[in-house]
N, C-alpha and C positions, 0 to 999 in steps of 0.2 A: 498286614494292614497297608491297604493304599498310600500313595503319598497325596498330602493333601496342597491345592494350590492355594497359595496367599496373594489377594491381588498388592502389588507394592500402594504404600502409603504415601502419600503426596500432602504437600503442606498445602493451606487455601490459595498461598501466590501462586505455588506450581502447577496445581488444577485451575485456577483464574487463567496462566498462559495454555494450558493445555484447553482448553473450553474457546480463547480468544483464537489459538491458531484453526480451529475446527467453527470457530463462526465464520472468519475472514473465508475460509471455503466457502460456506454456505451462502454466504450474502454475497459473495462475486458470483454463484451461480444462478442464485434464484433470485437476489435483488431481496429489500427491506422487505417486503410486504408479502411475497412468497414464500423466504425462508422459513424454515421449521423449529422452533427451540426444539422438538423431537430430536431432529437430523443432527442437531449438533450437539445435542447430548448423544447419541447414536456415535455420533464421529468421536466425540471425544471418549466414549468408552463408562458416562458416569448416568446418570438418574438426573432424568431432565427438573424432578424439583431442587436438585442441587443444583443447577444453570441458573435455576430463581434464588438459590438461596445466596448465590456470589454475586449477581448481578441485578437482582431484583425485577427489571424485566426486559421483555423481549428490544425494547427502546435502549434501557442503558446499554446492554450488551451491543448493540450496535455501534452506539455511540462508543462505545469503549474499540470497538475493531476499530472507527474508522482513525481514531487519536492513536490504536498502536502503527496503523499504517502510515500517517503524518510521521509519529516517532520512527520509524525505520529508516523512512527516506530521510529527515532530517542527518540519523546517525550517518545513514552511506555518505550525503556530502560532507559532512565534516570530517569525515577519515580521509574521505579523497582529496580536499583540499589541503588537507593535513600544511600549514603555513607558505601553502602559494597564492597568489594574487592573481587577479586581472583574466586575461583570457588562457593561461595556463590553467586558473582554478577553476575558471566557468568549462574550459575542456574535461578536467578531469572530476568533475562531477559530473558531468553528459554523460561521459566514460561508464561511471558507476552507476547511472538510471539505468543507462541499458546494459547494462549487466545486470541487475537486477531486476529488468522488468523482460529480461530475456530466461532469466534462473526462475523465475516465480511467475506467472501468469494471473495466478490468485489476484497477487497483490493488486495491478491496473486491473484488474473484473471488479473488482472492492471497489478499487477509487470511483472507475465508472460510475458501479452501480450507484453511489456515494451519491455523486451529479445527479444523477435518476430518478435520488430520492429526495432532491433538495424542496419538492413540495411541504416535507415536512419543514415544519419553520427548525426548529432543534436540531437537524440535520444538515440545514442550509446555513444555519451559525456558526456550527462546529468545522462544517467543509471551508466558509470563508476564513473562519479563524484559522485554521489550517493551513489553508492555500497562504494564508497574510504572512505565517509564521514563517514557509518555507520560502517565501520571496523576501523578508526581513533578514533570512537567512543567509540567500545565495548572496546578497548587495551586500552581507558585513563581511563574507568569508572571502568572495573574489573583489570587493572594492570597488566591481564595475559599475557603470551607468544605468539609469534606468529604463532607456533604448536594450542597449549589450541585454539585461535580465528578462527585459521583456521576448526577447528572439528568444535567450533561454528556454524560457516558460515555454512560450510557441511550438520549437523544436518539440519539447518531451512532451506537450499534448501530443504531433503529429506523432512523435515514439508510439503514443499510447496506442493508437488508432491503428497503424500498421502493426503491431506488436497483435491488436487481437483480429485482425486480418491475416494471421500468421505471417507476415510477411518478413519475420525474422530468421526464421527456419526457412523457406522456400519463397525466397524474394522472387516477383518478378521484376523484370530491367526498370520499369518506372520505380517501384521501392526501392530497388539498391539506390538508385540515382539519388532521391528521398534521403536515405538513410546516413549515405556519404554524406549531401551537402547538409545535412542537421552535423553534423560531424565535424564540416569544416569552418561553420556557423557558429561553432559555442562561443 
């Protein structure tokens, strides 16, 4: 008798993240309005009425990407700050964006697309609320000014931009130059 395959069983949270990391693809690629619930039940390996049955629909699922992507980058600064202050804490969470935004590409095509789709009013709440959270954030963890947070800010847009310019992998001399003074800038 053959052997027979069992697909492994996952609880609703662990399918909820398996579903979220296979949207945050899809919506950095094709943006809100093109992406596929198909695709990303496709990506995540399940039956696109089960996409509906966790998320109810193609909106919340979004909105739920774009709140894990908030929650990540929230986590990365707060490990990198892990009890520094001032411009050592505003360096070493510059440190950890672009590590992370150098590790994952996903993630800035999400945030982008995020911006892209602020026509939708729901989307453009949840991004400010977002972006408010992570600027609530940086100013309680490095203690700095609201000048010092706002160059922060600055900087990791300009990250975002050269990051999908590839210009982290095959900088030309204008990017490196870029890259350094956001560097020296936190």
């Amino acid at each position: 008798m053959p052997p027979t395959l069992t697909a492994e069983r996952l609880t609703a949270a662990e399918r909820r993240e398996q579903i979220l990391r296979a949207a945050i693809g899809v919506f950095a690629e094709h943006g809100y309005e093109a992406a596929s619930t198909e695709e990303i039940a496709r990506r995540a390996g399940i039956s696109q009425p089960y996409v509906f049955r966790l998320f109810g629909t193609k909106r919340e699922l979004v909105l739920a990407s774009i709140d894990r992507c908030y929650e990540e980058i929230a986590a990365a600064f707060t490990r990198a700050a892990g009890g520094l202050s001032g411009d050592a804490a505003l360096t070493a969470m510059g440190d950890a964006y672009r590590q992370m935004i150098e590790a994952d590409h996903d993630r800035v095509r999400a945030q982008l697309q995020g911006y892209a789709a602020c026509d939708d009013p729901e989307i453009r709440e949840l991004m400010a609320t977002g972006f408010g959270g992570l600027w609530d954030l940086v100013r309680r963890l490095s203690g700095a000014d609201a000048a010092q947070v706002s160059r922060f800010f600055a900087n990791g847009m300009l990250l975002n931009v050269l990051a999908m310019m590839g210009q982290f992998t095959k900088p030309q001399r204008w990017a490196s130059e870029l890259i350094v003074g956001c560097a020296s800038d936190a």
